[in-house]
C-alpha positions as CSV (number, residue, x, y, z in Angstrom):
1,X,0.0,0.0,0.0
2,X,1.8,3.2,-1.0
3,X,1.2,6.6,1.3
4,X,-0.2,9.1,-0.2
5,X,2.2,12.2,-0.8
6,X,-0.2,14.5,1.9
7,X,0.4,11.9,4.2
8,X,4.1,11.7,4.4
9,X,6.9,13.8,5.9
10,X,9.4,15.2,4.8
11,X,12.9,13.5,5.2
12,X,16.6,14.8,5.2
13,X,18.0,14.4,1.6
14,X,21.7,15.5,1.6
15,X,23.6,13.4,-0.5
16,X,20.8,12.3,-2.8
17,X,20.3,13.0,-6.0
18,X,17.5,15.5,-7.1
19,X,14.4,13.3,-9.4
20,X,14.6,13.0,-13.0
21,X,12.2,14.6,-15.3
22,X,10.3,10.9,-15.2
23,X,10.1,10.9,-11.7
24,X,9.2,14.5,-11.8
25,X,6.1,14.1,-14.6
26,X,4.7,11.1,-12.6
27,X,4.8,12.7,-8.9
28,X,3.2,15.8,-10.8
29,X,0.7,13.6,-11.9
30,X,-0.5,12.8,-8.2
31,X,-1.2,16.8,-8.2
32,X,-3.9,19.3,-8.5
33,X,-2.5,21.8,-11.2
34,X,1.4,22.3,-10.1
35,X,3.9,22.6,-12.9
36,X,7.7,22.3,-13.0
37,X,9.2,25.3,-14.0
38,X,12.5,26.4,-13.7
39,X,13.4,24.2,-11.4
40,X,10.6,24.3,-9.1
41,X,7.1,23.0,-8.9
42,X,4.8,25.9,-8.7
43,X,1.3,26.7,-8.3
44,X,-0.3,30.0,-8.1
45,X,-3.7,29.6,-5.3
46,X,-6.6,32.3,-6.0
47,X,-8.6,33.7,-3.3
48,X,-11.6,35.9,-2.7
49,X,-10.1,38.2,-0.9
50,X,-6.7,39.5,1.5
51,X,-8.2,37.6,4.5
52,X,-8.3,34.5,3.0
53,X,-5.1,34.5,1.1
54,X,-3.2,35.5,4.1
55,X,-5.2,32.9,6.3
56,X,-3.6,30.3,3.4
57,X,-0.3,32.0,4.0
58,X,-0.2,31.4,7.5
59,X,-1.3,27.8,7.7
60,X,1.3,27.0,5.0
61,X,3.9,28.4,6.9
62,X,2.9,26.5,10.0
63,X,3.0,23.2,8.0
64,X,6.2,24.0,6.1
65,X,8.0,24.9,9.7
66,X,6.7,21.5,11.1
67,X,8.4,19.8,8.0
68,X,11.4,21.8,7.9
69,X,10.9,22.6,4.2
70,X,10.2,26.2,2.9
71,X,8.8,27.3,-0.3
72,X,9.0,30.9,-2.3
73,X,6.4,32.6,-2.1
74,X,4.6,35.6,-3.8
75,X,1.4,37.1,-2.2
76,X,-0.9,39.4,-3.7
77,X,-4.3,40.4,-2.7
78,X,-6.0,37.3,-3.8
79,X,-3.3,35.0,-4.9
80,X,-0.6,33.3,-3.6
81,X,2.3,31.5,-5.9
82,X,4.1,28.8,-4.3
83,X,7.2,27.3,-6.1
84,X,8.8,24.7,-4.1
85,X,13.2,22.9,-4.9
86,X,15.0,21.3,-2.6
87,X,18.6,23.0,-1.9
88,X,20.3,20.1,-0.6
89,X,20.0,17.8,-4.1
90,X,20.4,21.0,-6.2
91,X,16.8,20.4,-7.5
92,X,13.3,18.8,-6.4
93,X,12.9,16.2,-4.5
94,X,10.1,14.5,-3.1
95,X,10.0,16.7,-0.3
96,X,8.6,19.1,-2.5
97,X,5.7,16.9,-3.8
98,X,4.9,16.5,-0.4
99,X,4.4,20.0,0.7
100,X,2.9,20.8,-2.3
101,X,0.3,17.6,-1.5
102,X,0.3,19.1,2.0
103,X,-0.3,22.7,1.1
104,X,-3.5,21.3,-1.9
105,X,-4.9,19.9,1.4
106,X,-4.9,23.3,3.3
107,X,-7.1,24.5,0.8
108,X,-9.3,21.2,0.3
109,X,-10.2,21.4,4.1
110,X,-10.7,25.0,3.9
């Protein structure tokens, strides 16, 4: 039985090699609407208003500290885009797939 991505953690990575574009296309499949670009996997959230996109800004911060993985982020008044890499492989990793699961599921339950 695999674990799906919003229900895993994130795990130290130095040393390991960042995914290749296969592994990359099929975690992105397991997504709502991220793309790789750049190196990152990025998704822009839309809001109805300031309240709500900062209310989404905070609870992803509390769940990115908890798994000691931090995204970029730009916030505007109803949006917020996320792009997510992993420093220690020099790429993404599946840490990123699972914050990004992780962060879809902030809004799901919202």
């Amino acid at each position: 039985m695999t674990i799906a991505l919003k229900d895993r953690h994130c795990v130290p990575l130095a040393d390991h090699p960042a995914l290749s574009a296969a592994e990359i296309n099929t975690l992105l499949d397991q997504l709502q609407h991220w793309s790789c670009v750049g190196g990152f996997i990025t998704k822009t959230f839309h809001f109805a208003h300031f309240r709500a996109t900062m209310a989404f800004v905070n609870a992803l911060a509390e769940m990115c500290e908890r798994e000691d993985h931090h995204p970029e982020l730009k916030v505007t008044y109803a949006e917020c885009t996320v792009r997510f890499n992993t420093h220690d492989v020099h790429g993404i990793s599946v840490n990123d797939f699972i914050c990004a699961a992780q962060a879809d599921a902030l809004v799901n339950a919202a």
